[in-house]
C-alpha positions as CSV (number, residue, x, y, z in Angstrom):
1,X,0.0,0.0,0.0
2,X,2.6,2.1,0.8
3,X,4.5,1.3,-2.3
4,X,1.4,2.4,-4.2
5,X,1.5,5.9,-2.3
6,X,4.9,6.4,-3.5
7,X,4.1,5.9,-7.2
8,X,1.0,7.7,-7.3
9,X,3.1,10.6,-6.1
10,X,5.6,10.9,-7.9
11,X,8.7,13.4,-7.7
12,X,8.6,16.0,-4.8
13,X,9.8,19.6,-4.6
14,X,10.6,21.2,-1.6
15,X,10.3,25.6,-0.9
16,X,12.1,27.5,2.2
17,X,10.1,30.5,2.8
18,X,12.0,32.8,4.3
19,X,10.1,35.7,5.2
20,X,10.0,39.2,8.0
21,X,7.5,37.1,10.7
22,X,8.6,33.1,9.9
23,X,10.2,30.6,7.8
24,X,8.5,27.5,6.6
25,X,10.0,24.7,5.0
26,X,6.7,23.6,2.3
27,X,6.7,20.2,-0.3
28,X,5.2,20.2,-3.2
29,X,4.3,17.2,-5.6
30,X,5.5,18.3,-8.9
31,X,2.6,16.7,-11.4
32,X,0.1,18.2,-9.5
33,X,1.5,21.4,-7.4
34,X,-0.5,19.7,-4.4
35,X,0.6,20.9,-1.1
36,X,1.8,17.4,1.1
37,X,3.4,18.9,4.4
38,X,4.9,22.0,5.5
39,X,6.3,23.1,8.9
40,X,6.5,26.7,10.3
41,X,8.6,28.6,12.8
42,X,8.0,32.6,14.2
43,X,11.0,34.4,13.7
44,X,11.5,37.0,16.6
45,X,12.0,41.2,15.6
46,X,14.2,43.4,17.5
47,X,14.3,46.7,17.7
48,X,17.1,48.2,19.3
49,X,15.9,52.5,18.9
50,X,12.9,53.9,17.4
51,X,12.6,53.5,13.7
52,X,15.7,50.0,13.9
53,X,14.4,46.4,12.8
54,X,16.8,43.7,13.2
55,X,17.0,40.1,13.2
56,X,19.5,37.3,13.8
57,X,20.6,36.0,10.9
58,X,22.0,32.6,12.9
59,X,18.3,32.5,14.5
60,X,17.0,32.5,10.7
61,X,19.2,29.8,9.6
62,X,18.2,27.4,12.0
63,X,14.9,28.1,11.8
64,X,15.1,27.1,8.2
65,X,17.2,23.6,9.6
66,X,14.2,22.8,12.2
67,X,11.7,23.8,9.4
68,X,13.2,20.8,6.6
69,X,13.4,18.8,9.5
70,X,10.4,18.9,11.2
71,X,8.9,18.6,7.7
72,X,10.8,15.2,6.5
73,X,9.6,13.9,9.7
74,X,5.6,14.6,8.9
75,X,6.2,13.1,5.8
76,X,7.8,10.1,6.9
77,X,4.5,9.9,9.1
78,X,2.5,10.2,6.2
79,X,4.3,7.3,4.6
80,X,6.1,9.2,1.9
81,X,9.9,8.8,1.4
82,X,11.6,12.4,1.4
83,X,14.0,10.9,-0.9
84,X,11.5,11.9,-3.4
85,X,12.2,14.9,-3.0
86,X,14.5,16.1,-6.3
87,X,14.6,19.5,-5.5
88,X,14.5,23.0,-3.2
89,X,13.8,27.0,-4.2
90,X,14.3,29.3,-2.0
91,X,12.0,32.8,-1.4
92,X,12.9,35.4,0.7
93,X,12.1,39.0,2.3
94,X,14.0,41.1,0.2
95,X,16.5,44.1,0.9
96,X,17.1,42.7,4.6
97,X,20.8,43.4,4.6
98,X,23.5,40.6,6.0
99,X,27.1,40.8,6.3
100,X,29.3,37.8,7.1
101,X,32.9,36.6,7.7
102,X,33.2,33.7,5.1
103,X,36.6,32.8,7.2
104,X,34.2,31.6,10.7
105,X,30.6,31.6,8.6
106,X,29.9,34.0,11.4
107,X,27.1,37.3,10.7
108,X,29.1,40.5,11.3
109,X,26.1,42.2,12.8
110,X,22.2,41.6,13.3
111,X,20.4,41.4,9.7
112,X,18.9,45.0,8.8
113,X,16.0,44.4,8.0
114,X,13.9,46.0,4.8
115,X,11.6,47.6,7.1
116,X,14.4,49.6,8.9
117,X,14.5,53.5,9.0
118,X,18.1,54.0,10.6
119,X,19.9,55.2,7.3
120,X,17.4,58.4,6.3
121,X,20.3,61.0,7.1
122,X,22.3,58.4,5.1
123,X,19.8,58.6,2.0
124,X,19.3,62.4,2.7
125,X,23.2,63.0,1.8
126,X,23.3,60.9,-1.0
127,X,20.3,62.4,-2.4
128,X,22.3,65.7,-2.5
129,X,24.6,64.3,-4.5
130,X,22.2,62.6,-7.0
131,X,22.8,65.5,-10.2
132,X,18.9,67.0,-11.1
133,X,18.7,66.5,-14.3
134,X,20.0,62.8,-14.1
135,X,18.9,60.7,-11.8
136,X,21.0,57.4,-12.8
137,X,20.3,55.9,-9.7
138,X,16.4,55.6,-10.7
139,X,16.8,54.9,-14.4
140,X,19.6,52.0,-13.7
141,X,17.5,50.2,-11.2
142,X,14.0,51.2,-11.4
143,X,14.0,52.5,-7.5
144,X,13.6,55.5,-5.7
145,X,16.7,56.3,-3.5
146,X,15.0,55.1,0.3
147,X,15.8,53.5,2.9
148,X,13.8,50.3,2.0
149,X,16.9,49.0,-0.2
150,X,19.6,47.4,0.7
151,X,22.3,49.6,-0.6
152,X,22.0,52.3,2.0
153,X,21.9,49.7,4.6
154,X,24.9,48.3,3.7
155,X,26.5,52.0,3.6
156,X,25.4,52.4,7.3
157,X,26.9,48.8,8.8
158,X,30.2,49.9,6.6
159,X,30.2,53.7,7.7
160,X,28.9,52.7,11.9
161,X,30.3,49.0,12.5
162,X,34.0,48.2,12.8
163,X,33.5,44.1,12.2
164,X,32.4,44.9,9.9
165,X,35.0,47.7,8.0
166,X,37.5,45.4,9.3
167,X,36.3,42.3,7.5
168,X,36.0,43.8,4.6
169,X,39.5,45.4,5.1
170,X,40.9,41.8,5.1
171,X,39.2,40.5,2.4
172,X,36.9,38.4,4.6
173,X,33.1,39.9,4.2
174,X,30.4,39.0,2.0
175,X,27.4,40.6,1.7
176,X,24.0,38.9,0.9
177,X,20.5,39.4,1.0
178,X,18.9,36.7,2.8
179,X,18.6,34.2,0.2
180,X,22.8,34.8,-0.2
181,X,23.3,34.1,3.4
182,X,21.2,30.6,3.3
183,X,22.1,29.4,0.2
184,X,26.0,30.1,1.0
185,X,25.4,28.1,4.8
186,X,23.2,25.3,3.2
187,X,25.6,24.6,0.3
188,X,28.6,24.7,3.0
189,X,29.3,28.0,4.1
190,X,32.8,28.3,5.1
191,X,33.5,24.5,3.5
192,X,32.8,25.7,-0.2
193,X,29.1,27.3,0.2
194,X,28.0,28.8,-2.9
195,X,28.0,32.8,-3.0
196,X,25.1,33.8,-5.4
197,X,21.9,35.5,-6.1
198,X,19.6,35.5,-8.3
199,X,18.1,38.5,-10.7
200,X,15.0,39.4,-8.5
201,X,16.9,39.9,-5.5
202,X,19.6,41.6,-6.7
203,X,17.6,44.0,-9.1
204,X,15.9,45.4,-4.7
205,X,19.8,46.4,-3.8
206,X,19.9,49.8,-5.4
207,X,23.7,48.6,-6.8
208,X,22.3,46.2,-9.6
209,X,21.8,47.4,-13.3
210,X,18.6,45.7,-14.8
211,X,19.1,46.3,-18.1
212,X,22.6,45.1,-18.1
213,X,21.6,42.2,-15.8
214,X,24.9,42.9,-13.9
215,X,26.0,44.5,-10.4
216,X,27.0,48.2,-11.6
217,X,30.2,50.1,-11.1
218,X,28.9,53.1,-10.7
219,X,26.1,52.8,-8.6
220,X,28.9,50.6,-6.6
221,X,31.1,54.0,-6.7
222,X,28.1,56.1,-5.9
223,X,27.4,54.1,-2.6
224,X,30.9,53.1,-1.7
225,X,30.4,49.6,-2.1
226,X,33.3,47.2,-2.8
227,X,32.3,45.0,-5.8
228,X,34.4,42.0,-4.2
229,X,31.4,41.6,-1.6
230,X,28.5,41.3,-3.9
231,X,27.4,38.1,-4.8
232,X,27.9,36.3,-7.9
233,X,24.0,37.2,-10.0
234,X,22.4,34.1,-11.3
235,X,19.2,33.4,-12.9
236,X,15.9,32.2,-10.7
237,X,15.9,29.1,-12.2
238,X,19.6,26.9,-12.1
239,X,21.3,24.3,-10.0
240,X,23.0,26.3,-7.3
241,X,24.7,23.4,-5.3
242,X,23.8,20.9,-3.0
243,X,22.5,21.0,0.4
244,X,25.2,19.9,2.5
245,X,23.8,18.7,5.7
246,X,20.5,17.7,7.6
247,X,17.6,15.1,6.3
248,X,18.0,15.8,3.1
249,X,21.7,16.3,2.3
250,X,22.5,15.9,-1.5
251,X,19.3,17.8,-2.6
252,X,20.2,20.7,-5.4
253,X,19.3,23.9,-4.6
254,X,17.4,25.2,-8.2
255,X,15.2,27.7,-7.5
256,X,15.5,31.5,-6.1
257,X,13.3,34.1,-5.9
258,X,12.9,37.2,-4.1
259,X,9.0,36.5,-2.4
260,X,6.9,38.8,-4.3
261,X,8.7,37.7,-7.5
262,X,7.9,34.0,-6.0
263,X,4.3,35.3,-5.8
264,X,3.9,35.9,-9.0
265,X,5.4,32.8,-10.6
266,X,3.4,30.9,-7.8
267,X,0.3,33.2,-9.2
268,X,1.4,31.8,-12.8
269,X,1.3,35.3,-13.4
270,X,3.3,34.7,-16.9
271,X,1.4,37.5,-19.1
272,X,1.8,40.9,-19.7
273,X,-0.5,42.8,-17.9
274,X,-1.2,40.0,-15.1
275,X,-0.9,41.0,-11.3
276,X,-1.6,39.9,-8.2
277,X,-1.1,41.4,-4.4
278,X,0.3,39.7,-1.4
279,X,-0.6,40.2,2.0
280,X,2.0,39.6,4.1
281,X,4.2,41.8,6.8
282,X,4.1,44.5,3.9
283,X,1.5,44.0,1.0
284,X,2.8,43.7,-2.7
285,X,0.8,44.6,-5.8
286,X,3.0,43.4,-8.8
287,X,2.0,43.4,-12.7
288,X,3.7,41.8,-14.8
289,X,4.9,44.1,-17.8
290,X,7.1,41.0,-20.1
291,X,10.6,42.0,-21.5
292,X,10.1,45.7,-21.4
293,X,11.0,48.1,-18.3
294,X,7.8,50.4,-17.8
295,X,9.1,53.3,-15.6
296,X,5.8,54.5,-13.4
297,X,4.8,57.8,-13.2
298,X,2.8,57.4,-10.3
299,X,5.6,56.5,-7.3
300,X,5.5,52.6,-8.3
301,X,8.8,51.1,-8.9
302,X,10.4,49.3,-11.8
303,X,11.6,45.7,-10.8
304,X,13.0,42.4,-12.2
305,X,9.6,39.7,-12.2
306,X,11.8,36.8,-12.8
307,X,14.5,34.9,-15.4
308,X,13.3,31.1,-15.2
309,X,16.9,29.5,-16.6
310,X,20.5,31.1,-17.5
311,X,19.5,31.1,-21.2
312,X,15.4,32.4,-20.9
313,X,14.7,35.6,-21.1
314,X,14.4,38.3,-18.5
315,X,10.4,39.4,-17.2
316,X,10.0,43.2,-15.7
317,X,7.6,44.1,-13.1
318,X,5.9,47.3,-11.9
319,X,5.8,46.7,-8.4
320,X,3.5,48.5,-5.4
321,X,4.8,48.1,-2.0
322,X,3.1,49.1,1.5
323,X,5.4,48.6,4.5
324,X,3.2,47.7,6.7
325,X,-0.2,45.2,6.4
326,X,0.1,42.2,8.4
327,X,2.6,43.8,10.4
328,X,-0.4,46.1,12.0
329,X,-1.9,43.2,13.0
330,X,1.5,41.7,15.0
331,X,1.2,45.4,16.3
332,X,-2.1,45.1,17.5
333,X,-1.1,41.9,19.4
334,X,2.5,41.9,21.1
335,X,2.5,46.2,21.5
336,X,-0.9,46.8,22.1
337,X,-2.4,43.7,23.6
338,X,-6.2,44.3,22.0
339,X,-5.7,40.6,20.5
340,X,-4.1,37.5,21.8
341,X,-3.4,35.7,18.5
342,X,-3.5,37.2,14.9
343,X,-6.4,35.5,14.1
344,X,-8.7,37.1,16.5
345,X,-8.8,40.5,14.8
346,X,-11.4,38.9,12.5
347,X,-14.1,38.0,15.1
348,X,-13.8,41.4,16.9
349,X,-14.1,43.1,13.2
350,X,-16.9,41.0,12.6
351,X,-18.6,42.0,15.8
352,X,-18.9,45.8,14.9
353,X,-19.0,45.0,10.7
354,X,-17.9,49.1,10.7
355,X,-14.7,51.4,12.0
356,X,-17.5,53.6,13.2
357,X,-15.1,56.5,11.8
358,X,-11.8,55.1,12.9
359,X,-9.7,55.3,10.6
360,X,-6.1,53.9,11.1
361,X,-2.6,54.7,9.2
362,X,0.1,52.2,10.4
363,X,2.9,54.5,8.1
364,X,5.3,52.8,11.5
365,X,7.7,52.8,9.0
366,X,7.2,56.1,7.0
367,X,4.6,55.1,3.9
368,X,5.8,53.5,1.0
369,X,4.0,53.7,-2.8
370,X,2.9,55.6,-4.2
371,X,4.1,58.1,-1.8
372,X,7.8,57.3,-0.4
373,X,7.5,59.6,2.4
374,X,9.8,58.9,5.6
375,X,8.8,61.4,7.5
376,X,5.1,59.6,7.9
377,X,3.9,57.9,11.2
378,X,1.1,55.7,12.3
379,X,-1.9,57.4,13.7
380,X,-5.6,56.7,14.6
381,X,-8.1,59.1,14.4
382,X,-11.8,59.5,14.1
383,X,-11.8,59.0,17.5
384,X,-14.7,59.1,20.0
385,X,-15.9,58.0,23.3
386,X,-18.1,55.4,21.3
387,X,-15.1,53.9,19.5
388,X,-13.5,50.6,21.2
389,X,-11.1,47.8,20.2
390,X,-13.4,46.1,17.4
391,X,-14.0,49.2,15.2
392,X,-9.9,49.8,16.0
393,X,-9.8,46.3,14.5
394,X,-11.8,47.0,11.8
395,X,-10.1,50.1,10.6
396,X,-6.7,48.2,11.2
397,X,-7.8,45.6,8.2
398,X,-9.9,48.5,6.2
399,X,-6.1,50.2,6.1
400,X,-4.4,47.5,4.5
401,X,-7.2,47.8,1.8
402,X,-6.9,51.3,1.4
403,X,-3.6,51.1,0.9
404,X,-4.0,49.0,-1.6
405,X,-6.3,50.4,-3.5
406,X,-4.0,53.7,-3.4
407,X,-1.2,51.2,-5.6
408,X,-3.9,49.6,-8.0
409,X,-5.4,53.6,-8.7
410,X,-1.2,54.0,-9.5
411,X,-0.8,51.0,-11.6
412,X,-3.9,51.8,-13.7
413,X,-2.5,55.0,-14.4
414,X,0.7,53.8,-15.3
415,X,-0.4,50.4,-17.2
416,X,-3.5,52.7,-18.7
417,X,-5.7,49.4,-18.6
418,X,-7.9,48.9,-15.2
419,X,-7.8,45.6,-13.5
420,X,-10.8,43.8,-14.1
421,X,-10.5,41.6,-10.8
422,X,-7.3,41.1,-8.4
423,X,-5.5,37.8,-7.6
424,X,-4.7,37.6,-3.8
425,X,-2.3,35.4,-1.8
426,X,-0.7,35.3,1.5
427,X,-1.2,34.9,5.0
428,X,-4.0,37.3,5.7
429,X,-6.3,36.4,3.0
430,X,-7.2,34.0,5.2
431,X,-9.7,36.1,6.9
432,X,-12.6,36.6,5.1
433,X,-13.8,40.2,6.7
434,X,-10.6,41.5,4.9
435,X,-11.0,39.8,1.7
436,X,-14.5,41.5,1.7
437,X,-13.5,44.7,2.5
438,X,-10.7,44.5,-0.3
439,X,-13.3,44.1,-3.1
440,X,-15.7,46.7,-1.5
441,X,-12.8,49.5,-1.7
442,X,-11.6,48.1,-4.8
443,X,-15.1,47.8,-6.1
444,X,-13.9,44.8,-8.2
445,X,-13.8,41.3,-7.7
446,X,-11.1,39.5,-5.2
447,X,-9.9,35.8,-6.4
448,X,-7.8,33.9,-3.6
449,X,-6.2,30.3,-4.8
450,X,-7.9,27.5,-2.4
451,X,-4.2,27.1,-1.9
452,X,-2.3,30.7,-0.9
453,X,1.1,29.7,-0.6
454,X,1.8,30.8,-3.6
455,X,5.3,32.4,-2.8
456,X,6.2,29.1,-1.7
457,X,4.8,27.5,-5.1
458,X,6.8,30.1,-7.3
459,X,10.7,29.0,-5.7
460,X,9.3,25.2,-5.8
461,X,8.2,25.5,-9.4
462,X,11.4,27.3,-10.4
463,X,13.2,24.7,-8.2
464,X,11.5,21.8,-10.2
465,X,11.9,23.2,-13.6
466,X,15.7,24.1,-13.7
467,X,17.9,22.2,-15.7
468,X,19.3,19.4,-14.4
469,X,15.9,18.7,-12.1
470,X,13.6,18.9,-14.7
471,X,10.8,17.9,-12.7
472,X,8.1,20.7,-13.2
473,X,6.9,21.3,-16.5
474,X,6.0,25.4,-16.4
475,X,4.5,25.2,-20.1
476,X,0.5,26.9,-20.1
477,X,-0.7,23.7,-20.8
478,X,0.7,21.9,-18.2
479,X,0.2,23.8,-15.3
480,X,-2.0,22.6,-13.3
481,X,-5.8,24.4,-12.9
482,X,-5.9,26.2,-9.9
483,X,-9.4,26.3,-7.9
484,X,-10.5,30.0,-6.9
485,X,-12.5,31.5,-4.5
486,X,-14.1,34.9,-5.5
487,X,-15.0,37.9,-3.4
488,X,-18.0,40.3,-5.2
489,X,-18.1,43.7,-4.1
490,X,-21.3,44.1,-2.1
491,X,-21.3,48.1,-0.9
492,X,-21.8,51.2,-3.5
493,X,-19.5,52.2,-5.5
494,X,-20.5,56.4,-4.0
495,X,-20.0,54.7,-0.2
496,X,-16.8,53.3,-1.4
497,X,-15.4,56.1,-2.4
498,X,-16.5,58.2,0.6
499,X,-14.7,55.9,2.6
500,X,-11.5,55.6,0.7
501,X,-11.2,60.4,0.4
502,X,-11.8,59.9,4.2
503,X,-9.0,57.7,4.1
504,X,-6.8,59.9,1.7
505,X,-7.7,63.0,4.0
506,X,-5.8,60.4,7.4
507,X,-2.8,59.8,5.1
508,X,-2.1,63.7,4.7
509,X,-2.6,64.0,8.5
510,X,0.1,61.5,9.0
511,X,3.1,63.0,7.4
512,X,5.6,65.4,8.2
513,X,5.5,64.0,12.3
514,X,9.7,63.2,12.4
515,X,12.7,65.2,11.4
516,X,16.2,63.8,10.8
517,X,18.6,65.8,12.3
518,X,22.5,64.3,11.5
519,X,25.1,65.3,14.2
520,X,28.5,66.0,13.4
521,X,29.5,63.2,15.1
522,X,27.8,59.0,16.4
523,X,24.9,57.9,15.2
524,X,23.7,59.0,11.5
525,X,20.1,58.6,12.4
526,X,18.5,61.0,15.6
527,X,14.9,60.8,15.2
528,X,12.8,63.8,16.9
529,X,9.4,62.7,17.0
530,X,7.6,64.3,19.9
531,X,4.6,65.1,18.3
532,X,3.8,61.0,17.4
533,X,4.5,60.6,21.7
534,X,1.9,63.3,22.2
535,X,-0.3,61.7,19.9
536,X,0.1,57.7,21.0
537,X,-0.5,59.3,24.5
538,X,-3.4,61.3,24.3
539,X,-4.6,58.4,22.0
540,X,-4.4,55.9,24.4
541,X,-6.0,58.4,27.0
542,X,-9.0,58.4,24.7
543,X,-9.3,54.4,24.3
544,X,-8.9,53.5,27.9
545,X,-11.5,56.3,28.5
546,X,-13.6,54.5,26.1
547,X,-13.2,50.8,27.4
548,X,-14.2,52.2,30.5
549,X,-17.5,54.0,29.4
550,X,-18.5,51.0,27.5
551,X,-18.0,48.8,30.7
């Protein structure tokens, strides 16, 4: 019988996950894309000052380790042999910034993560030097110069942390977005791991040329960046090497994506003009444009989709990105304490089915597309006696739809054709109050995949079709049909967009609350943002004084 199992199923593909809240370790059968087993594993933040998100790049590697592992062993008690498994991608939060010593295998510092606002003087000063009337930095790599990318990031831990100038004094640094830093420890670290990348997550460093496909010189020279510690670019779709230790040692590493990119492969987003948003920490609209760079005119950026194999032809994507969606919910949770679990924000939602006026901007992190404005911070307002934790709640999930809508309106502009519906995937689209909400503010349909781990799907189908695997077959007619469930806008479309000018009216209430001063001497990064304390306070003042009217 079990014999039988293992025919039926046929080769296996296995996907890390590596994103800002966990990692999961997720297998795939290769005929059918069907999800077997997975296995998931929080990753902790820190945040050592206002505006600084760091992890531990050690804590993420072994969370990856425990995550295979745990994983092989489900299998095994489902009766399937792992050594079916011909293959792993990996996805990965992009622009979160590592630097190791590839003498020890040791990280340098803590992993700066995407989200981080510490290098804002940094990006202030090199802004100054950017000449008006050419702005190479943009037209090279498709980005605005903020601190969301990794080469200003990399400028700070070189300019503020003697490891790590030393290292790279002595030859002995390497620098590597996440998927670097686990592909180089899986395939052997300091015993011959593999440094590499691949085009999507290179083309989110600011120091990578996508037309040229190649790390750039002078971007490099702009930033200060020694070419020596970059990566060697490969495409998303190639044998890597081998993993090197744990259950399944000998297993090629073939896939690599940056997660949104993995998205949108996962999405089988393969035509010009298809998109789809994920909801994850941040929340990612991305369309696919084909072979051609479209540069927006509407604060969206220009990014590399995906290159499926060394000889296939580069994909461009116009790309959307909100710093914070599920984020706000973790917020609500560990900072706040309104819920217990992340899942809980849907029933209290559901008890009020209204904000009640509340409407919330979680800018934590300045706000993003379309308006890359740092100086932004979260606030609530709307307030009144009446308002308690569930409308909070509500507003909380109604902002990571507004925000939304705010990229689609951009990308319509820029692509000149509306969507027609939006494809959806990630964590929160589990909860059906926000998937409702989405398509009300959109005012069109929303279509979530039965299955949503889809940025797992995208690294194990490039894993599965590299050369060499050959496993996963990503022609149209044999990918597999993909069940959908569809969310109907079911308010006005006058109510919707009374909601979402309300909205647009909170967003211009939110910025201009820090300054950036830079002192002559220490850190680059003093943030003076008094006014948000006065705010959080007084806010807080108001919600207690709620919760205790209400009883």
């Amino acid at each position: 019988m079990a014999a039988a199992k293992k025919a039926v199923l046929g080769p296996l593909v296995g996907a890390v996950d590596q994103g800002t809240s966990s990692t999961r370790f997720l297998v795939f059968n290769s005929k059918t894309a069907e999800l077997l087993s997975h296995h998931q594993v929080e990753i902790k933040q820190e945040f050592p000052r206002e505006g600084w998100v760091e992890q531990d790049p050690k804590e993420i590697l072994q969370s990856v380790y425990e995550c295979i592992e745990k994983t092989c062993e489900k299998l095994g008690q489902l009766n399937i042999d792992i050594s079916n498994i011909k293959a792993i991608g990996v996805s990965n939060q992009r622009e979160t910034t590592v630097v190791w010593d590839k003498l020890t295998g040791e990280p340098l510092y803590n992993a700066v993560v995407w989200l981080d606002l510490r290098t804002q003087s940094t990006v202030e000063n090199l802004y100054k030097r950017i000449p008006g009337n050419n702005n190479f930095v943009k037209s090279k790599t498709g980005l605005p110069l903020s601190t969301y990318f990794s080469a200003v990031k990399l400028r700070w831990l070189l300019d503020n942390v003697r490891k790590v100038q030393k290292a790279v004094e002595e030859n002995r640094a390497l620098f590597g977005t996440i998927d670097s830093w686990l592909i180089w420890s899986l395939t052997g670290g300091v015993n011959g791991g593999v440094h590499c990348t691949d085009v999507t997550n290179a083309s989110r460093t600011m120091l990578f040329n996508i037309h040229s496909l190649e790390w750039d010189k002078e971007l490099c020279d702009f930033f200060g960046i020694p070419m020596e510690i970059l990566p060697n670019v490969r495409s998303s779709s190639e044998i890597y090497g081998l993993m090197k230790a744990g259950a399944l040692e000998g297993v090629p590493i073939s896939g690599c994506l940056g997660d949104q990119s993995a998205a949108l492969v996962g999405q089988m987003c393969f035509q010009d003009g298809q998109a789809k948003n994920t909801y994850g920490t941040g929340c990612f609209l991305l369309c696919n444009t084909g072979h051609k760079c479209v540069f927006s005119e509407h604060g969206l950026l220009t990014t590399v989709a995906y290159k499926l194999g060394r000889d296939k032809p580069v994909y461009y994507a116009l790309e959307g990105s909100v710093a914070i969606a599920g984020a706000v919910i973790r917020w609500l949770r560990d900072n706040l304490g309104i819920i217990k679990s992340s899942e809980e924000i849907e029933k209290l939602a559901k008890e009020v089915g209204t904000s009640y006026g509340c409407y919330f901007v979680p800018a934590f992190s300045g706000l993003y597309a379309p308006y890359w404005e740092p100086s932004a911070r979260g606030i609530i307002c709307g307030l009144t006696q009446f308002t308690n934790k569930c409308h909070i709640a509500f507003a909380a999930l109604e902002a990571v739809c507004f925000q939304t809508r705010e990229i689609l309106d951009a990308m319509n502009r820029d692509c000149g054709i509306p969507l027609s519906h939006l494809q959806v995937d990630g964590g929160m689209t589990s909860n059906k109050i926000l998937m409702q909400l989405q398509a009300d503010i959109l005012y069109i349909p929303v279509v979530k995949p039965s299955m949503p781990e889809t940025t797992a799907l995208g690294a194990a189908m490039a894993a599965g079709a590299a050369e060499g695997v050959g496993v996963w077959s990503l022609e149209p007619e044999d990918l597999s049909a993909v069940t959908m469930e569809r969310f109907e806008p079911q308010i006005n479309a006058e109510e919707s967009e009374i909601r979402y000018s309300t909205w647009k009216k909170a967003v211009m209430k939110s910025m201009g609350w820090v300054t950036t001063q830079s002192p002559e001497s220490g850190d680059p990064s003093i943030f003076c943002s008094l006014p948000l304390g006065i705010f959080i306070v007084s806010s807080m003042v108001m919600l207690i004084g709620a919760r205790y009217i209400s009883g």
